[in-house]
DRENLUM-928504 format. One record per residue (C-alpha): residue in one letter; chain; x, y, z. Coordinates in steps of 0.5 Angstrom, whole numbers, padded with zeros to 4 digits, m for minus. Layout:
DRENLUM-928504
A, A, X, Y, Z $
...
END
This chain:
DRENLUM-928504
X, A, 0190, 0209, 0157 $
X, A, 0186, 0216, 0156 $
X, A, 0180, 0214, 0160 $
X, A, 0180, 0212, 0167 $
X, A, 0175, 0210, 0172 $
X, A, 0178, 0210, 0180 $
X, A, 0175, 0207, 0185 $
X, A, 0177, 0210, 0192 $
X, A, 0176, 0208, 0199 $
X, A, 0175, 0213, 0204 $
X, A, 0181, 0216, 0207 $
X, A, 0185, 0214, 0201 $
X, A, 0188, 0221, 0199 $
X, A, 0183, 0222, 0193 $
X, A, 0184, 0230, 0193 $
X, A, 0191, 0229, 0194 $
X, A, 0192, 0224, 0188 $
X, A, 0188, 0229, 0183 $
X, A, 0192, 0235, 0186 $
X, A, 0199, 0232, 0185 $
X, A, 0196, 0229, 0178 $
X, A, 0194, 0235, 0175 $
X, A, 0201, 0238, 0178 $
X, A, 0204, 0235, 0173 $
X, A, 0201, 0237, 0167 $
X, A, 0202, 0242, 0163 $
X, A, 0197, 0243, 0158 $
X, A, 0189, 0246, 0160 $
X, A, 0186, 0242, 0166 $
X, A, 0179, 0243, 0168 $
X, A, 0177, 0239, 0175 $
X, A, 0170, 0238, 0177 $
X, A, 0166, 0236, 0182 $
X, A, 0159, 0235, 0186 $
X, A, 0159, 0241, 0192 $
X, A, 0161, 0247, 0192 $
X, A, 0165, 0244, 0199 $
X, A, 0169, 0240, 0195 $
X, A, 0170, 0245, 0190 $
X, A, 0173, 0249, 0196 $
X, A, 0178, 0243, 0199 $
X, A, 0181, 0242, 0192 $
X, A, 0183, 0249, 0192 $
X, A, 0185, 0249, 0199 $
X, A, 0189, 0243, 0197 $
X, A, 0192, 0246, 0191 $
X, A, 0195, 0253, 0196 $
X, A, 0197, 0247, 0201 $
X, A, 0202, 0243, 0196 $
X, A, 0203, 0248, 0190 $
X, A, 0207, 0254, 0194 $
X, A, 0200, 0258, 0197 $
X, A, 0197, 0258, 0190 $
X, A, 0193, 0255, 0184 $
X, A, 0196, 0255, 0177 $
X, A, 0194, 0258, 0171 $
X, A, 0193, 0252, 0167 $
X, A, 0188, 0249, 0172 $
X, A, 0181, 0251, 0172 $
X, A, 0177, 0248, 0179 $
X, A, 0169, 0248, 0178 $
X, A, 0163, 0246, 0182 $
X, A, 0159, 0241, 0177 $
X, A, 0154, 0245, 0176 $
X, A, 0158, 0252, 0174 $
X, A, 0161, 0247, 0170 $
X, A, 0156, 0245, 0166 $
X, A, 0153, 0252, 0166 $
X, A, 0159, 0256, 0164 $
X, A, 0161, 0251, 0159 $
X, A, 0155, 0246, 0158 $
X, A, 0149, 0251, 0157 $
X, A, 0150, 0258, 0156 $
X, A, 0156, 0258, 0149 $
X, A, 0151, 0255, 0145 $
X, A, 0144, 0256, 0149 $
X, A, 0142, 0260, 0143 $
X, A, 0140, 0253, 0139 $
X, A, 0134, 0252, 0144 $
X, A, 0133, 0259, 0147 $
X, A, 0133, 0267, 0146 $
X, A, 0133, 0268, 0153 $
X, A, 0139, 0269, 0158 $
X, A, 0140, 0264, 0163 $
X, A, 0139, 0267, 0169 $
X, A, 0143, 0262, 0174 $
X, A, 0141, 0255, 0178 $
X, A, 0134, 0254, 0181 $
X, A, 0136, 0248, 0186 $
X, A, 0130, 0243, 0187 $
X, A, 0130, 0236, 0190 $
X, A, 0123, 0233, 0187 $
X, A, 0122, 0233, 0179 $
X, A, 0121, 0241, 0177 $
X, A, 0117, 0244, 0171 $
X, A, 0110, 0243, 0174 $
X, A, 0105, 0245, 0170 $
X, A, 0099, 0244, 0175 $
X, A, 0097, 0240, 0181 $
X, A, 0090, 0236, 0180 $
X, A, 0088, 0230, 0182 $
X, A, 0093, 0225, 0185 $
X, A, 0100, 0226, 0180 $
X, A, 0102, 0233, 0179 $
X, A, 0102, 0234, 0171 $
X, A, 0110, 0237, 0167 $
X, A, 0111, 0242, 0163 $
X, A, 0114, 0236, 0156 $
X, A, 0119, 0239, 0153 $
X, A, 0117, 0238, 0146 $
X, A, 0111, 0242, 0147 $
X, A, 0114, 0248, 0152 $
X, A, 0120, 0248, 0153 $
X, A, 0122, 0254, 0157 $
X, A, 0117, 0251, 0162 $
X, A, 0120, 0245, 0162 $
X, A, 0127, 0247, 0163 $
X, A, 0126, 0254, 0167 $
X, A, 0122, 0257, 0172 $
X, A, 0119, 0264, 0171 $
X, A, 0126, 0269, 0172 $
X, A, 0129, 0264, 0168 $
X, A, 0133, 0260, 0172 $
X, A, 0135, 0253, 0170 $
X, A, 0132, 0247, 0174 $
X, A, 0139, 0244, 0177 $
X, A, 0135, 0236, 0176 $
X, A, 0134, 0239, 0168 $
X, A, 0141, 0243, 0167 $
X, A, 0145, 0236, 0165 $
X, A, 0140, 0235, 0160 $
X, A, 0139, 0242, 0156 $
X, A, 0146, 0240, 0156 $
X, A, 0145, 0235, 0151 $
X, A, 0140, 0238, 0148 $
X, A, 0145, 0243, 0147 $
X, A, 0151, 0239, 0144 $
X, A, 0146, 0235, 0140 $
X, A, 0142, 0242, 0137 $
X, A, 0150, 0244, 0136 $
X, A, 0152, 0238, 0131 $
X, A, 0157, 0236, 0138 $
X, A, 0161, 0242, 0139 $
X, A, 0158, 0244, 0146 $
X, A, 0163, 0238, 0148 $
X, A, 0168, 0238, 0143 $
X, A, 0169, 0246, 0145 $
X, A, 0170, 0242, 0153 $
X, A, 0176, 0237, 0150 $
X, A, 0179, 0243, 0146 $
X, A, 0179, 0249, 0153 $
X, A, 0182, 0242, 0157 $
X, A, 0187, 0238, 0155 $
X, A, 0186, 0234, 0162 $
X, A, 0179, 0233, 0165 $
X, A, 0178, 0231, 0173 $
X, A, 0171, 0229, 0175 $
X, A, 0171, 0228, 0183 $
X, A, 0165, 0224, 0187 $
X, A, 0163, 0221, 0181 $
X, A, 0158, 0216, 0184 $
X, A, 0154, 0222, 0186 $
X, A, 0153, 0223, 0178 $
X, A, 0146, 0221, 0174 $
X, A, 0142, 0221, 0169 $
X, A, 0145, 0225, 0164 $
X, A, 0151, 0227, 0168 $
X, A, 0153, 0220, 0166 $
X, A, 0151, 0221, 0158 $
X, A, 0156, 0228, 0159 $
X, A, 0161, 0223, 0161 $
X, A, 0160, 0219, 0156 $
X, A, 0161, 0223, 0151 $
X, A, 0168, 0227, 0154 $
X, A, 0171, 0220, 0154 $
X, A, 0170, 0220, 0146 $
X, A, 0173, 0227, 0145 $
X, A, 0182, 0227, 0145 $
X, A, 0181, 0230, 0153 $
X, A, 0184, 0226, 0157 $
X, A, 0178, 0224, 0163 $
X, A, 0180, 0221, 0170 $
X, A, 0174, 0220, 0174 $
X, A, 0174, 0219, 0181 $
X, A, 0169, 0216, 0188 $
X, A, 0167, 0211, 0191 $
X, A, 0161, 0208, 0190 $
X, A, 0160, 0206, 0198 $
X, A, 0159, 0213, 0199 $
X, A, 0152, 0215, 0195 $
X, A, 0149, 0220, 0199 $
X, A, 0146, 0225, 0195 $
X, A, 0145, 0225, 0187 $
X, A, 0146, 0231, 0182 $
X, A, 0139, 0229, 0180 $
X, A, 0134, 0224, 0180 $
X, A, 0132, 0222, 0173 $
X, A, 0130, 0216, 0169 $
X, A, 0135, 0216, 0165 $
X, A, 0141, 0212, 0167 $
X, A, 0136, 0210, 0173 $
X, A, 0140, 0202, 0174 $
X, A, 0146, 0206, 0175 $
X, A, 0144, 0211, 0181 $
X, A, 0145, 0206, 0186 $
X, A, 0153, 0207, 0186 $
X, A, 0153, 0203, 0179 $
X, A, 0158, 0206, 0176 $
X, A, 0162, 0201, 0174 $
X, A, 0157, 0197, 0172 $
X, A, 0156, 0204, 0167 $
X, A, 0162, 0203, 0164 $
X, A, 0162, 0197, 0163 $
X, A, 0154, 0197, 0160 $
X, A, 0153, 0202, 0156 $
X, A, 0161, 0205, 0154 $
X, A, 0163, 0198, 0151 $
X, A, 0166, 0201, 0146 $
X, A, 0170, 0206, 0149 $
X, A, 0176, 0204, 0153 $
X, A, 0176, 0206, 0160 $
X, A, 0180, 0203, 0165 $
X, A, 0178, 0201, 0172 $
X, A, 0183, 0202, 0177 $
X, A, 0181, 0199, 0184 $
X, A, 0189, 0199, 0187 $
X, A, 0191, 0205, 0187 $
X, A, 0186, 0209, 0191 $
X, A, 0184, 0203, 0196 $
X, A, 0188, 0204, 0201 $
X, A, 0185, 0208, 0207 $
X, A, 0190, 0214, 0211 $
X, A, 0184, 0215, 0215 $
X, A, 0182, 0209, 0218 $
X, A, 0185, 0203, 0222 $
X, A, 0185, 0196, 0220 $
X, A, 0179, 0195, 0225 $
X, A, 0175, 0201, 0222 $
X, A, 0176, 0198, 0216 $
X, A, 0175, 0192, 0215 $
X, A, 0168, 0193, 0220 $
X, A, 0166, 0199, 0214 $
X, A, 0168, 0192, 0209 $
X, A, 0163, 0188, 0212 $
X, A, 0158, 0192, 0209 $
X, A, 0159, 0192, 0202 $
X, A, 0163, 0185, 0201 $
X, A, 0162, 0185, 0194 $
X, A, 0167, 0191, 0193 $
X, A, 0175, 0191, 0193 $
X, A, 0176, 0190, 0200 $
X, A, 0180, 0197, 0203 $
X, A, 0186, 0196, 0206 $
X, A, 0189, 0200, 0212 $
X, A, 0195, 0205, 0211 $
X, A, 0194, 0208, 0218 $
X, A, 0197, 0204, 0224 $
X, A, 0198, 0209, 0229 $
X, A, 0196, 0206, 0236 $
X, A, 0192, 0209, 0242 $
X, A, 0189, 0207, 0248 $
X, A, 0183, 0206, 0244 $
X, A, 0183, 0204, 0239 $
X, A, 0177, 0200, 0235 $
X, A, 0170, 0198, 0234 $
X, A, 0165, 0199, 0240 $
X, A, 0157, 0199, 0243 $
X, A, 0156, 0204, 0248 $
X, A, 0149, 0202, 0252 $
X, A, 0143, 0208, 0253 $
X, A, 0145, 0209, 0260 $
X, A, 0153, 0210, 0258 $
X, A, 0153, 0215, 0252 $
X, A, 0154, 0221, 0257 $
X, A, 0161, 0218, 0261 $
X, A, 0162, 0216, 0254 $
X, A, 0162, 0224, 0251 $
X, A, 0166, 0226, 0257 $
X, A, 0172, 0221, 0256 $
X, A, 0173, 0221, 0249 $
X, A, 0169, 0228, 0247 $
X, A, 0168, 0223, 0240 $
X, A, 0163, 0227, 0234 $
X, A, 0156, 0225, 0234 $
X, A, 0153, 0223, 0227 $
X, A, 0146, 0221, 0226 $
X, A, 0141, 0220, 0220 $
X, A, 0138, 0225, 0222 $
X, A, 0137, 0232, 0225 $
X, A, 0130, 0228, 0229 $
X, A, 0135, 0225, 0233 $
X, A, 0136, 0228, 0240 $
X, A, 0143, 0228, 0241 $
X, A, 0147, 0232, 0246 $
X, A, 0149, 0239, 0243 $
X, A, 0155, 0241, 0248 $
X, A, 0160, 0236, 0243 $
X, A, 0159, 0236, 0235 $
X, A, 0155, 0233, 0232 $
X, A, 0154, 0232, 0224 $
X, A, 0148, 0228, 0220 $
X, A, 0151, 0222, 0216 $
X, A, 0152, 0224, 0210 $
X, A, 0154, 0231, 0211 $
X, A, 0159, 0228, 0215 $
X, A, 0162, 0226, 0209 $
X, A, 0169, 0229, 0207 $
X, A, 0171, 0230, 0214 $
X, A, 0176, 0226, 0219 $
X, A, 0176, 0226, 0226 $
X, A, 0179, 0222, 0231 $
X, A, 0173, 0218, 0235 $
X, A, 0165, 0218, 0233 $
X, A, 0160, 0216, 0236 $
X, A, 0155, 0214, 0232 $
X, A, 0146, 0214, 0233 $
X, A, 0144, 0208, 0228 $
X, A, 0137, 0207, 0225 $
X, A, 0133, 0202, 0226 $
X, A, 0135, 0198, 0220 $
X, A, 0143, 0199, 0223 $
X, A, 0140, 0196, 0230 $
X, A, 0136, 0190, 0226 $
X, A, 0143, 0189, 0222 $
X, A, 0148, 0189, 0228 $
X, A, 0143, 0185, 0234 $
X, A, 0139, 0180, 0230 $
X, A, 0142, 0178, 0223 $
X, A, 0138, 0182, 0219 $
X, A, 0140, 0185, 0212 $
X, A, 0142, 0191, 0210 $
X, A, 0138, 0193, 0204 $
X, A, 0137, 0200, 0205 $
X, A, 0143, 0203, 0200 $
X, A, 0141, 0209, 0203 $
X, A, 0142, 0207, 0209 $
X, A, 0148, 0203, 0208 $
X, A, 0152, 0208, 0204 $
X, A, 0152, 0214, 0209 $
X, A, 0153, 0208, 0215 $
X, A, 0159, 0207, 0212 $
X, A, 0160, 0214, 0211 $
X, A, 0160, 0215, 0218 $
X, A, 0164, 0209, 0220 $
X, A, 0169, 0211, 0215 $
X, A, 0170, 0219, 0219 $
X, A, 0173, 0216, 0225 $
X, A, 0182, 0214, 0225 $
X, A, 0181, 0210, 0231 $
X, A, 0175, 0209, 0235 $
X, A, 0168, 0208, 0233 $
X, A, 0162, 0207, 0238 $
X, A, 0156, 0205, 0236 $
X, A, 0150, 0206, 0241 $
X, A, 0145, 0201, 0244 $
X, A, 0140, 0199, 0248 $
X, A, 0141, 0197, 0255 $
X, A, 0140, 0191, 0255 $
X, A, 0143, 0189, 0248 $
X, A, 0147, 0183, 0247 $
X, A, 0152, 0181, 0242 $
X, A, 0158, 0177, 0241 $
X, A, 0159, 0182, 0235 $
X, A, 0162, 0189, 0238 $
X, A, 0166, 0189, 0244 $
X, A, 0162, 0194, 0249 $
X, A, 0165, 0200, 0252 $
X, A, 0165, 0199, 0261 $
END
């Protein structure tokens, strides 16, 4: 089918599998997706499995410079005069006309446009960029997409569930062009968004395949569940404790059955955590940099963990995590949750999670 939608647990080689499928095409591909990070680790992947290079034919774009070159500036002329002059990334609605009272008031787009969607030296808010593309396309009778599909023939779309918004509308739209689109995440691991937007807002808490399902009924797209849901990363305990996190998805299989002499899930008490570091040297991964930790081992925040492998972690929970783990409480935080089980999902043999000295659970094993 043109259109695939790929669910991917972690660990399941989601990069590889794009790599090697790009590889066999030999018309124009484009491969995009969220940070610059994972732009880098596509490249890297490509001079790994492709004799040191990336080919001709393939383009490798962070989402933005994607929807900057390709999506803004080729048809900008329909809406503005001036020249874009970069991103502005903002993490709160932008276009702010003034504060007063108790809500800021907005630039609106029908009554200002360039405020609306551009700071003073005209860069674009990164939350609006997606949006000016759609303006785009519309002002364009639809050539800002079409001239997507006609540059390339094969277009991949990585950490799909970070998309929202517009984002989603930009996707829709590929999926009805003659391009062949494979997107590719795992709704588990929401840990940031492209931006915050109303439009689409149902679908930002990893609802990706409930918009394929909704609001693209009349186009084909396939959903996949099978071939990324193996995890090469994480041991069958580590993965089946990830999974009782989101019981309502594909439960993910283990690939990886390397046996060390420690090997699972553990709870670490307070008093414990020094000798634990010691003995093990596990990375350290906490909610946030609020949290003291000890800063002669790694440490990493949740969700910037996100990508990474490492044999052992250690991980501080909040207090959501504690109440979920020794009082049967629900985990109905997805924030929470999704980078909970981002930082479970980091480890290929031993995850220990630290607790209180007095705790007791017949849960977890605790470490001695």
């Amino acid at each position: 089918m043109k259109n695939t939608f790929m669910m991917a647990a972690a660990g399941a080689g989601k990069t590889t599998f794009i790599v090697n499928e790009a590889l066999k095409c030999t018309d124009p591909v484009l491969i995009t997706t969220f940070t610059e990070e994972n732009e880098s680790e596509i490249k890297n992947k490509f001079i790994e499995l492709n004799k040191g290079v990336v080919p001709s034919h393939v383009t490798i774009r962070s989402w933005f410079s994607f929807l900057i070159e390709h999506g803004a500036k080729p048809y900008q002329g329909k809406l503005t005069s001036k020249k874009i002059n970069g991103l502005l990334l903002v993490h709160e609605k932008s276009g702010v006309k003034y504060r007063g009272g108790k809500f800021p008031v907005y630039y609106k787009e029908a009554e200002d446009l360039e405020h609306h969607y551009f700071s003073n030296d005209f860069q674009i808010y990164s939350d609006k960029l997606a949006k000016f593309v759609i303006r785009c396309n519309e002002k364009s009778n639809g050539f800002v997409i079409e001239r997507i599909s006609m540059l390339f023939q094969h277009i991949f779309i990585d950490e799909v569930q970070d998309m929202a918004g517009y984002d989603l509308e930009i996707i829709k739209l590929l999926f009805k062009t003659r391009a062949r689109v494979k997107i590719a995440g795992d709704p588990r691991q929401v840990t940031y968004h492209t931006h915050f937007a109303d439009k689409y807002k149902k679908y930002s808490n990893g609802g990706i395949r409930s918009f394929i399902d909704n609001e693209c009924k009349s186009i084909q797209c396939h959903v996949d569940e099978e071939t990324l849901n193996g995890s090469w990363r994480n041991n069958k305990v580590i993965c089946d404790f990830a999974n009782s996190l989101f019981p309502e998805y594909p439960q993910c299989t283990t690939l990886q059955h390397e046996v060390t002499s420690h090997d699972g899930i553990f709870l670490v008490r307070e008093m414990d955590v020094e000798r634990y570091l010691k003995e093990f040297s596990p990375t350290q991964l906490r909610y946030s940099r609020t949290k003291k930790v000890n800063l002669d081992y790694e440490v990493k925040n949740f969700g910037e963990s996100k990508g990474a492998t490492r044999d052992r972690v250690l991980i501080y929970p909040t207090k959501k995590i504690t109440d979920w783990l020794f009082d049967n409480s629900r985990l109905d935080n997805f924030e929470i949750k999704c980078k909970f089980y981002v930082a479970i999902t980091r480890a290929k043999h031993s995850v220990a999670i630290v607790c209180k000295n007095n705790s007791v659970t017949d849960k977890l094993p605790i470490y001695q």
